[in-house]
C-alpha positions as CSV (number, residue, x, y, z in Angstrom):
1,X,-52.3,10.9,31.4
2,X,-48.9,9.3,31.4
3,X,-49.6,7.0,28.5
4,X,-49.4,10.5,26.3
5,X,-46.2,10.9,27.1
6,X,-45.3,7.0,27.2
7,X,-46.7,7.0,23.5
8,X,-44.5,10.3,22.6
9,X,-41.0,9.1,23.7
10,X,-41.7,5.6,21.6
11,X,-42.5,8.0,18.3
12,X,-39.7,10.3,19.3
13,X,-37.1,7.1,19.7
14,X,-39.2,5.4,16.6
15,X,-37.9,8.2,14.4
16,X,-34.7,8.6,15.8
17,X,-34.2,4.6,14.7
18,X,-35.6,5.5,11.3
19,X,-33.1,8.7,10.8
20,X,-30.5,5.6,11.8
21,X,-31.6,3.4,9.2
22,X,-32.3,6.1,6.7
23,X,-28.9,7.0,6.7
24,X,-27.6,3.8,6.9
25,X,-29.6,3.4,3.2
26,X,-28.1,6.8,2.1
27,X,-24.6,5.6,2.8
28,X,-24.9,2.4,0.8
29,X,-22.5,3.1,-2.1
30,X,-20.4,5.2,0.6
31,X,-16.9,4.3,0.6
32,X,-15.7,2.8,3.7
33,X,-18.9,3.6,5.4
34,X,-19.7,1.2,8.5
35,X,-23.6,0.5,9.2
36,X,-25.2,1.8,11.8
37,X,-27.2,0.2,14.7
38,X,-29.8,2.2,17.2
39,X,-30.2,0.3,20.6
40,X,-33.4,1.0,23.0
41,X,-33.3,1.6,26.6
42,X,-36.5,2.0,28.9
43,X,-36.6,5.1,31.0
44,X,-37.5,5.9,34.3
45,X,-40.1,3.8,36.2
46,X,-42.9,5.1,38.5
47,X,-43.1,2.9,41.4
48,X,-46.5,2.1,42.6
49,X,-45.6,0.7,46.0
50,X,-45.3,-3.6,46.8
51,X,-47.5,-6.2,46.1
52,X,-48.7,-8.8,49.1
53,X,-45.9,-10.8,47.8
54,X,-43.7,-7.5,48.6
55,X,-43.0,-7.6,44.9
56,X,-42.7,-3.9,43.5
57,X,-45.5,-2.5,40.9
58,X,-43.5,-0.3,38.8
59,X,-45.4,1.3,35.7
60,X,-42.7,2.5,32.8
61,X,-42.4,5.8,31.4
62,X,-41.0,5.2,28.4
63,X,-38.3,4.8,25.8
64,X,-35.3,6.2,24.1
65,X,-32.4,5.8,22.0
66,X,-29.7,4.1,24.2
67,X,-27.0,4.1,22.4
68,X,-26.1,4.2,18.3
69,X,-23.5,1.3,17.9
70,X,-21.3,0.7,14.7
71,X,-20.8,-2.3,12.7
72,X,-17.1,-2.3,12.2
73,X,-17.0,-5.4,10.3
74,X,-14.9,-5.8,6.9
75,X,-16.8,-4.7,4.1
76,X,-16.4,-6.2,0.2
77,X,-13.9,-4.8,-1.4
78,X,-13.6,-3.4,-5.0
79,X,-11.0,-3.6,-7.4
80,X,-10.2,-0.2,-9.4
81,X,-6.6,-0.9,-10.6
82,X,-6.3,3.3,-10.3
83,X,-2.6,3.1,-7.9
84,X,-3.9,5.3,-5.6
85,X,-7.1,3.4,-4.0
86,X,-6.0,1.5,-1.1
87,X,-8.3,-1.1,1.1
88,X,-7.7,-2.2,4.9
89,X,-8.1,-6.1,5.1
90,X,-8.6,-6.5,9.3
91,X,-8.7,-3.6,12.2
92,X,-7.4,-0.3,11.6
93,X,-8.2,3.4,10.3
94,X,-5.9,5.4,7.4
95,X,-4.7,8.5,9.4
96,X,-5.4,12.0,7.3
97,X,-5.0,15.7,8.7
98,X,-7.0,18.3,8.7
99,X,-6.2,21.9,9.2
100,X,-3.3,20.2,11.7
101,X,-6.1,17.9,13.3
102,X,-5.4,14.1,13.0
103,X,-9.1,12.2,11.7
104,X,-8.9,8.5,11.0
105,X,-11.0,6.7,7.8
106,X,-11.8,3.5,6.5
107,X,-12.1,5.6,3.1
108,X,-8.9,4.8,0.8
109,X,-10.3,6.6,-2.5
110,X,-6.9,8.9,-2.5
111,X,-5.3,11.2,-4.9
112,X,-2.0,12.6,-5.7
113,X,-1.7,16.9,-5.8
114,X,0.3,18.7,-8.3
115,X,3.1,19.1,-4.9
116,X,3.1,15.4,-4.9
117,X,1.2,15.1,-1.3
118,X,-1.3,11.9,-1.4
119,X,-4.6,13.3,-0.3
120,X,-8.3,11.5,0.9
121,X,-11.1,13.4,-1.4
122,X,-11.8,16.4,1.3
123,X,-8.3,17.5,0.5
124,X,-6.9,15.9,3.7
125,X,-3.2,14.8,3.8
126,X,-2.4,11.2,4.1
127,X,-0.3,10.7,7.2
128,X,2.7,8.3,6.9
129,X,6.6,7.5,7.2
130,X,8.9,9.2,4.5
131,X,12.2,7.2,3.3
132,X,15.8,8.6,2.5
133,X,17.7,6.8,0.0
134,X,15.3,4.1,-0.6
135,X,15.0,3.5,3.3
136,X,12.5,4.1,6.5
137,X,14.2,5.2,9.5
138,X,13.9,2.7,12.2
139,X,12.1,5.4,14.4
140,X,10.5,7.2,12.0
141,X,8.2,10.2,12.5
142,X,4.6,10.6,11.1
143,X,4.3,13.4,8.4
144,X,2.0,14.1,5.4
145,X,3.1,11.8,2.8
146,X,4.6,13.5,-0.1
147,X,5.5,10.4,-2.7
148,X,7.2,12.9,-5.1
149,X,9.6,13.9,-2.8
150,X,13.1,13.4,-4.6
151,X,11.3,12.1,-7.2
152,X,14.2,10.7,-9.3
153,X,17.0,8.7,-8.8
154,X,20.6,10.0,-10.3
155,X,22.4,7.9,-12.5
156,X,24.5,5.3,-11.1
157,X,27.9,3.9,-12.8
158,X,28.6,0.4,-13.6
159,X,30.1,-1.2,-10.3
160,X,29.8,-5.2,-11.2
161,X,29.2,-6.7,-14.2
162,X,28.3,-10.5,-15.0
163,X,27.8,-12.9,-17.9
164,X,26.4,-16.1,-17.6
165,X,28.1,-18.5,-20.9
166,X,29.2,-21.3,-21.7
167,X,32.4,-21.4,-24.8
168,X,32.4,-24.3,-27.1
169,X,34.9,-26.7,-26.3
170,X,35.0,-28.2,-29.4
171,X,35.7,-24.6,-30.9
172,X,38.4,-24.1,-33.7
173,X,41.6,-21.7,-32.6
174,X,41.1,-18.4,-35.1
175,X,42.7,-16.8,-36.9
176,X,45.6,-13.9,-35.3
177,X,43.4,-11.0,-34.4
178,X,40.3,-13.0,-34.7
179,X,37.8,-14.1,-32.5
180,X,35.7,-17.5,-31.4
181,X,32.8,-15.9,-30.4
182,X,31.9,-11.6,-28.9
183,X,29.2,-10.2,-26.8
184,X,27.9,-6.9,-26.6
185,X,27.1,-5.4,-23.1
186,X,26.1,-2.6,-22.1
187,X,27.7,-0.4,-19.1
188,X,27.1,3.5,-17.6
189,X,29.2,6.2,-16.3
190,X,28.9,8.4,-14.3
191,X,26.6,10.6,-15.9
192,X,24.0,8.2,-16.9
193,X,25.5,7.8,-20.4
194,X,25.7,4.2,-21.4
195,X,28.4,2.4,-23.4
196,X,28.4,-0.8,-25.3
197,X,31.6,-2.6,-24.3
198,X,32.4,-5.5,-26.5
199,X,33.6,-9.0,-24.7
200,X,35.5,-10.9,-27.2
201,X,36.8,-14.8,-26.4
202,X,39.3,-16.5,-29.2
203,X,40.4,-20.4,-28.1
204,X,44.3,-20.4,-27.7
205,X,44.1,-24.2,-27.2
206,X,43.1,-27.2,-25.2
207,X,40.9,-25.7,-22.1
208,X,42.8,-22.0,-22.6
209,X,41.0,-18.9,-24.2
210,X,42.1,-15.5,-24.4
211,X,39.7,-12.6,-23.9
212,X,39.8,-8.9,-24.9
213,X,36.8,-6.3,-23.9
214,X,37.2,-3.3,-26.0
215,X,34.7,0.1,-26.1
216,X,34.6,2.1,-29.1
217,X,37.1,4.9,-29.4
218,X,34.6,7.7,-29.9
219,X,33.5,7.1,-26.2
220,X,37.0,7.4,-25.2
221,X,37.6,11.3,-26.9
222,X,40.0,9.2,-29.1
223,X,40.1,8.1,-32.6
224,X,40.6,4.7,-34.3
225,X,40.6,1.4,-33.3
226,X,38.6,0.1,-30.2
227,X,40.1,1.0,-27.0
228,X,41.3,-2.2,-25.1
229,X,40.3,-2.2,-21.6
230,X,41.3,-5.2,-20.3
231,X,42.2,-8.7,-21.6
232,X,43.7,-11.8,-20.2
233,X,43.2,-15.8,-20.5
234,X,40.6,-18.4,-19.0
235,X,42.1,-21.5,-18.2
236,X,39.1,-24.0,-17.6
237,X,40.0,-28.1,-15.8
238,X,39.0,-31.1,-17.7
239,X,35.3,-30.8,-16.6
240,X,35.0,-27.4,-17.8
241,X,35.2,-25.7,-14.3
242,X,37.2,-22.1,-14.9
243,X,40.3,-22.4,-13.2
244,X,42.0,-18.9,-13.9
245,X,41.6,-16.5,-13.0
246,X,40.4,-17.5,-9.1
247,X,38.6,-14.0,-8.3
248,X,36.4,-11.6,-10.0
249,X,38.1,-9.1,-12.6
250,X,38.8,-5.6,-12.1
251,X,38.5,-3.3,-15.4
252,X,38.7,-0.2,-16.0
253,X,38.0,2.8,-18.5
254,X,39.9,5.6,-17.9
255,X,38.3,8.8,-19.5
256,X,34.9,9.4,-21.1
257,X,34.5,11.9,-24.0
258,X,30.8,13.2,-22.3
259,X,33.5,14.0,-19.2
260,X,32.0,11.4,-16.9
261,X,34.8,9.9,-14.0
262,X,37.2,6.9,-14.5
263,X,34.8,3.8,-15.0
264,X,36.2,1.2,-12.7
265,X,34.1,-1.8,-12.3
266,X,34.5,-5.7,-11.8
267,X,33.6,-8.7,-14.2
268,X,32.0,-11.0,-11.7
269,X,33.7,-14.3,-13.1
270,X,32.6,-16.0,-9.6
271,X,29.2,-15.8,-8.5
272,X,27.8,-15.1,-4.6
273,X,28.3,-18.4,-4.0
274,X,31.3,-18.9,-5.4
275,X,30.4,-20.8,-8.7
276,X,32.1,-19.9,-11.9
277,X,30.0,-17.8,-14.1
278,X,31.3,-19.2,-17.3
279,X,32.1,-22.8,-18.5
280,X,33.6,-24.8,-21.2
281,X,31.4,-27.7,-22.5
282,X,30.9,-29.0,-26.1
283,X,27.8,-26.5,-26.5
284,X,27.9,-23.8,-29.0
285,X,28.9,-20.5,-27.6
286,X,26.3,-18.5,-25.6
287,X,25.6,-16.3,-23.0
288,X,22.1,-17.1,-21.2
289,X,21.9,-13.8,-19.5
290,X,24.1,-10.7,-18.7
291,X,23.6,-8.1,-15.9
292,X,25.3,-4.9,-14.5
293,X,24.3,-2.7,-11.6
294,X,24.3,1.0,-13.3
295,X,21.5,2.9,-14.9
296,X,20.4,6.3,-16.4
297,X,19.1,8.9,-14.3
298,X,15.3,8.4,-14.1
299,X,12.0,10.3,-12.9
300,X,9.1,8.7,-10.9
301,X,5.9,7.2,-13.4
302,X,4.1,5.4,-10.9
303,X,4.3,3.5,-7.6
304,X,3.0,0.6,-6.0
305,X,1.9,-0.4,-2.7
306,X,2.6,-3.9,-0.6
307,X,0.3,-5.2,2.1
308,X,3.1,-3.6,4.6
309,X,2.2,-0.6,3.2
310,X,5.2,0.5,1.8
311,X,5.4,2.6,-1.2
312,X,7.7,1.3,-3.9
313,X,8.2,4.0,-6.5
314,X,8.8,2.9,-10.3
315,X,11.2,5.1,-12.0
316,X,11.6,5.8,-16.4
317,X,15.2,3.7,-15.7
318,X,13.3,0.6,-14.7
319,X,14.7,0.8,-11.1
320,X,12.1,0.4,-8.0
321,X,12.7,2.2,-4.7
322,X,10.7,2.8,-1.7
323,X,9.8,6.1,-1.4
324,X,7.6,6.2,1.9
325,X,5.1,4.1,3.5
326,X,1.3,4.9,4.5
327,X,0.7,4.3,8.6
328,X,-2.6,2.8,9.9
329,X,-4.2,3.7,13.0
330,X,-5.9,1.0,15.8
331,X,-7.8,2.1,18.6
332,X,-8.9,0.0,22.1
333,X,-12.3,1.0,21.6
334,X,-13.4,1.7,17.7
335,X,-16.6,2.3,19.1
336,X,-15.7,5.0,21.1
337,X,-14.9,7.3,18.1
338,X,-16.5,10.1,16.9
339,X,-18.6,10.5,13.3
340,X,-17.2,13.7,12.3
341,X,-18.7,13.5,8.5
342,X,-16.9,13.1,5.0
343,X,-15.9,10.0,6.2
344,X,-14.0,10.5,8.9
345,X,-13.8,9.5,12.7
346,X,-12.3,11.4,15.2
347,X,-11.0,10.1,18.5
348,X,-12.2,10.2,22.2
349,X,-11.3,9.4,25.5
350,X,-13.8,7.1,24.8
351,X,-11.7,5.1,22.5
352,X,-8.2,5.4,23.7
353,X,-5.4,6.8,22.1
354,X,-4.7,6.0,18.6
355,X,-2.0,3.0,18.0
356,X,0.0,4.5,14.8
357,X,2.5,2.1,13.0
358,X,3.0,0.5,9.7
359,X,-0.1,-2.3,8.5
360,X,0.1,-5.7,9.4
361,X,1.8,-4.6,12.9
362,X,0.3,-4.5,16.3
363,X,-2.8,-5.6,15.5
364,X,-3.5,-3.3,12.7
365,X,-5.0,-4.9,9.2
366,X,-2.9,-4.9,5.8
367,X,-3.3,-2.6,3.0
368,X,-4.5,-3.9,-0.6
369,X,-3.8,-1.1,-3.2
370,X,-6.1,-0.6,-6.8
371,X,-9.0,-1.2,-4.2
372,X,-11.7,0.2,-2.1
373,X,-13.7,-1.3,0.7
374,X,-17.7,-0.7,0.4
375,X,-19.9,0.4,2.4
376,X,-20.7,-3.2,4.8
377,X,-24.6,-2.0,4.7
378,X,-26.9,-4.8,3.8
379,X,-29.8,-3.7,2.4
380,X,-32.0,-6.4,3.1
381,X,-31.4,-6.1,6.9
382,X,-32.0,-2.4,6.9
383,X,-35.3,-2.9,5.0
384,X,-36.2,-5.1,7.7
385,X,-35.2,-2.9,10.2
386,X,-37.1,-0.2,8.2
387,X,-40.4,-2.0,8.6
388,X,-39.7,-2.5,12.3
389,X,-39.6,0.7,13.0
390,X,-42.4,1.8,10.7
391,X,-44.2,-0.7,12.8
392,X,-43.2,1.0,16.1
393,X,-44.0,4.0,15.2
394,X,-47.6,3.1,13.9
395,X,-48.4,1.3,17.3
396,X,-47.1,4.1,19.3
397,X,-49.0,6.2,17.1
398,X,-52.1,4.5,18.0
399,X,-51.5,4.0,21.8
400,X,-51.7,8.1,21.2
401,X,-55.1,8.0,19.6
402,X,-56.4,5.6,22.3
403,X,-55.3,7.6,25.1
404,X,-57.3,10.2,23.1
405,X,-60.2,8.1,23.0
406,X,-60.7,7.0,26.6
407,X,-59.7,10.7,27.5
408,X,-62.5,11.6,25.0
409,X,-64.7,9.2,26.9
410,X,-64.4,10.8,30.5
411,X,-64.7,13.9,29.2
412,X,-68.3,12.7,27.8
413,X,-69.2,11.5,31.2
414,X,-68.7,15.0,32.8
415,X,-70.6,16.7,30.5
416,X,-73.6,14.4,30.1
């Protein structure tokens, strides 16, 4: 009887949908994991022959698992704070590599080796874009990203130097080889080595200061007083605007005991937009902030990532540099990828070609680091979908054990 084997392909396709769901339920704390959705398709129809009407009788012969589909939607995501988690927000896939084959994830739960490569939790390298000298090449070529490569910056010497201040107009003249008012700042050579160069300001008269910037002698290789390296006046107008000098200051300290180069830098007494840096007014003496563009050598201690990506590296100096930038993957046809386990997809004809570039490009989602994405499962629609398919397979079940009965039946009628 055809109903026997009717009955058999609706358990058969009945379990199938239940191994879906099952796993769908297994994968519910799985990171990145996208549910799962079986689809039926009837099979094959016997045809009968037409009707009066000329309408074709057609008896069907069954059902099967059509197709598996995958629910690509964004799931929640998690905040861990750990540096290395990283989320997609909107389309796209991390790229990782496998024994030289390129898979795709939704899983960002990453980790950095002792070699410095970021890796997924299979051991799989990250793919991305590495930088040189704090910069991504404008074509740049996908490779394992390795975000302790050159992992510290060398020291940098003082090149510009600024103080924002004000000096009291209604400041007394000092004494001869006094001052009104000093400020310590700080400056490094060549070698990293800092120095504290002392800016000191004596009133000469109306509107006119003097200035002399000494560094102590000891730095120098010599002995004795501070070493002057540079002084000179500040003549300021009857608002306060500095008048002289009209451009930036060029100083310079000639030898080092620690054998670093000639420090030649510039006192920046005009800002980018041409403003003086310093004024006169009838406030005390101040400066409201000083700054200087040299630094120590320093060693990578952790990193951050931006939406783009990009990988800024933070460095024991207190500098921040990028240091590479993690590429996302988009495909024409997500669901024509692959399942290849461990959370990763591999892709098809089916799907196209992946589209590899930075996030937020092209399509391609952004990435939110110290997160994960969860698994999108909701576990109330799968335990609706679980009794659905428990109900299938009962009532397949029992169209079985009728067809056993009515065969049961003729049986009977033979024998009696």
């Amino acid at each position: 009887m055809g109903s026997f084997s009717t009955s058999l392909s609706g358990l058969t396709a009945a379990e199938d949908a239940l191994n879906v769901i099952s796993n769908n339920l297994a994968n519910l704390n799985t990171t990145g994991y996208k549910e799962m959705t079986p689809n039926f398709e009837d099979l094959f129809y016997e045809y009968l022959g037409d009707a009066g009407s000329g309408n074709p009788i057609q008896v069907g012969e069954g059902v099967t698992i059509g197709s598996v589909s995958t629910n690509f939607t964004q799931g929640n995501t998690n905040a861990t704070g750990v540096d290395t988690d990283l989320a997609i927000q909107g389309n796209g896939f991390f790229v990782v590599q496998n024994n030289g084959v390129q898979e795709y994830t939704r899983a960002g739960n990453f980790t950095t080796i002792s070699s410095g490569y970021l890796v997924d939790a299979n051991g799989d390298f990250v793919m991305g874009y590495g930088a040189v000298n704090g910069v991504i090449s404008p074509s740049p070529t996908l490779a394992p990203l390795q975000l302790t490569s050159g992992a510290s910056v060398p020291a940098k010497a003082t090149a510009n130097l600024e103080l924002d201040m004000n000096l009291d107009a209604t400041a007394s003249i000092p004494a001869t080889g006094t001052f009104s008012f000093s400020q310590p700042v700080v400056v490094y050579d060549s070698l990293g080595v800092s120095h504290t160069l002392t800016f000191n300001f004596a009133k000469q008269s109306t509107n006119q200061w003097s200035y002399e910037i000494t560094i102590p002698a000891a730095d120098t290789g010599t002995t004795g007083n501070p070493v002057v390296v540079g002084q000179g006046t500040l003549q300021f107008d009857d608002n306060g605007n500095l008048i002289l000098p009209t451009s930036n200051v060029a100083l310079s300290v000639p030898t080092f005991a620690d054998g670093a180069a000639a420090l030649n830098f510039n006192w920046q007494l005009y800002n980018a937009q041409g403003s003086p840096t310093i004024t006169q007014s009838g406030s005390p003496s101040a400066v409201s902030n000083t700054s200087q563009d040299g630094y120590s050598s320093g060693t990578l201690t952790s990193f951050s990532i931006t939406s783009d990506g990009i990988v800024h590296g933070v460095f024991s100096n207190g500098q921040t540099t990028v240091v590479g930038q993690v590429a996302l993957a988009n495909f024409a046809n997500p669901q024509g990828l692959i399942n290849n386990g461990e959370n990763n997809y591999l892709a098809t004809f089916s799907s196209g070609a992946a589209d590899i570039g930075a996030a937020g490009l092209g399509g391609r989602g952004t990435v939110q680091d110290g997160s994960l994405e969860q698994s999108n499962v909701d576990i109330a629609t799968e335990f609706a979908n679980l009794i659905m398919a428990e109900r299938d397979y009962q009532a397949n079940a029992k169209a079985i054990t009728t067809a056993d009965t009515v065969t049961q039946t003729a049986i009977n009628l033979i024998q009696s």
